[in-house]
C-alpha positions in Angstrom: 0.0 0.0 0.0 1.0 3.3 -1.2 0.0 7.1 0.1 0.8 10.3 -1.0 -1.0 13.8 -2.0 -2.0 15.5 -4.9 -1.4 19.5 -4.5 -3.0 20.3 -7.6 -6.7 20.6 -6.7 -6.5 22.2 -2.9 -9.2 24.6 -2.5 -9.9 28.1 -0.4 -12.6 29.9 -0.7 -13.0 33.1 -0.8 -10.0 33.3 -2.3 -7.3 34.0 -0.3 -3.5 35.8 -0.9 -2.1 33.5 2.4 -3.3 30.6 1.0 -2.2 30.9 -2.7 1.0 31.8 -1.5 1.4 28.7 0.9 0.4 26.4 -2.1 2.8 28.3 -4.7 6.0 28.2 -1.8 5.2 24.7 -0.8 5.2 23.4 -4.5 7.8 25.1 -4.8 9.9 24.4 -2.1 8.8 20.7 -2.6 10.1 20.3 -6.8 13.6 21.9 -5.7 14.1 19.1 -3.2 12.9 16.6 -5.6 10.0 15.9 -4.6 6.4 16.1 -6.5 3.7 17.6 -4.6 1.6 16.0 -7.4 2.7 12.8 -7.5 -0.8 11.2 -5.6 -2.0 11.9 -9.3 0.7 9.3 -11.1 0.9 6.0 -8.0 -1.7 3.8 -9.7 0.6 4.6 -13.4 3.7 4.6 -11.2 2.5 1.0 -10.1 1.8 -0.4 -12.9 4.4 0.7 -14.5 6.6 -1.0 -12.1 4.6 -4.2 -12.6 2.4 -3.9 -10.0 -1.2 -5.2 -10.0 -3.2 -3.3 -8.5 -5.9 -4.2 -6.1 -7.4 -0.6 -4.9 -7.5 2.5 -5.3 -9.1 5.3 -3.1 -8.9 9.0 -3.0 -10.1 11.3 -0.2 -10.2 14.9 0.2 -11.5 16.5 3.7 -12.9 19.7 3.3 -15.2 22.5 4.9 -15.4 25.0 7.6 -13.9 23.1 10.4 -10.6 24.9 12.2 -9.4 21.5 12.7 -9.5 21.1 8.8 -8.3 24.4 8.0 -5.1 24.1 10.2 -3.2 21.7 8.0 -2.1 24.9 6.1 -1.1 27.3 8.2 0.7 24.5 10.5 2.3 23.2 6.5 3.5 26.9 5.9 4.9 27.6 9.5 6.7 23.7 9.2 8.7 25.1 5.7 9.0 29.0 6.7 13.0 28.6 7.4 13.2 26.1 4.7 11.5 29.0 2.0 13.3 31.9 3.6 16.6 29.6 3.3 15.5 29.2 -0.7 14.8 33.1 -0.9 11.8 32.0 -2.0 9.7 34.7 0.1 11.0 36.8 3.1 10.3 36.0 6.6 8.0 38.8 7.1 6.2 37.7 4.1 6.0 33.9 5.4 5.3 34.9 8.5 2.3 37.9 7.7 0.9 34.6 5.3 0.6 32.3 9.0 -0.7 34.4 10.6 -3.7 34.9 8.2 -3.9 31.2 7.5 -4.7 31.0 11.2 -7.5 33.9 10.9 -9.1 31.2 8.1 -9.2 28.3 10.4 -11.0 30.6 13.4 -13.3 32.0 10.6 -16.7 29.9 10.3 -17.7 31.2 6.9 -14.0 29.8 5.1 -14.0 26.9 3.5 -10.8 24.9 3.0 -10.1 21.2 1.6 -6.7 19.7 2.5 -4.7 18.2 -0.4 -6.4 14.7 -2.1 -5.0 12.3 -0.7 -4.3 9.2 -3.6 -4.1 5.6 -1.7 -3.0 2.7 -3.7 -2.9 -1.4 -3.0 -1.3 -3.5 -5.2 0.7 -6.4 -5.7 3.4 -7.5 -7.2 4.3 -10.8 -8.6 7.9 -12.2 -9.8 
């Protein structure tokens, strides 16, 4: 069994400049270590590729006005904020101005926020 997310269909509405940014620094911050925040999206080809079979596949994507939902981002951003400064990929102020807001979304009832999809895959694999 496999896990990982999918960045590319997060969601935050209304629209929001803390939470665009957290999404664009943490894909970004993510592809310069080598890592794909998108790569949920390619485990089943991934798999099967590497001559899996696979036996199931599930996707889930929490989202709504819950603070205990809304969290995950501004607790993501405030985990990476010396890794992104250390990139120059935003300024400290910057990050920092961004987590603080990202907490004002989680306390605000009327915000609704998903958390990345989350892609789970079982397979097997026979010699």
């Amino acid at each position: 069994m496999i896990e990982d997310v999918d960045f590319s269909n997060y969601v935050c509405a209304p629209k929001s400049w803390a939470f665009d940014l957290y999404l664009d620094l943490y894909q970004r911050a993510a592809r310069r270590r080598g890592a794909s925040p998108e790569m949920g999206a390619s485990l089943r080809e991934r798999l099967t590729s590497a001559g899996f079979e696979i036996v199931h596949t599930s996707q889930t994507q929490p989202a709504g006005c819950e603070r205990k939902i809304k969290l995950l981002s501004a607790w993501s951003l405030k985990a990476i904020a010396d890794s992104v400064v250390a990139d120059g990929l935003a300024s400290s102020d910057l990050v920092s101005s961004a987590v603080d807001e990202l907490y004002s979304l989680a306390e605000d009832g009327t915000t609704i926020m998903s958390t990345p999809r989350i892609v789970q895959i079982c397979g097997t694999c026979h010699p």
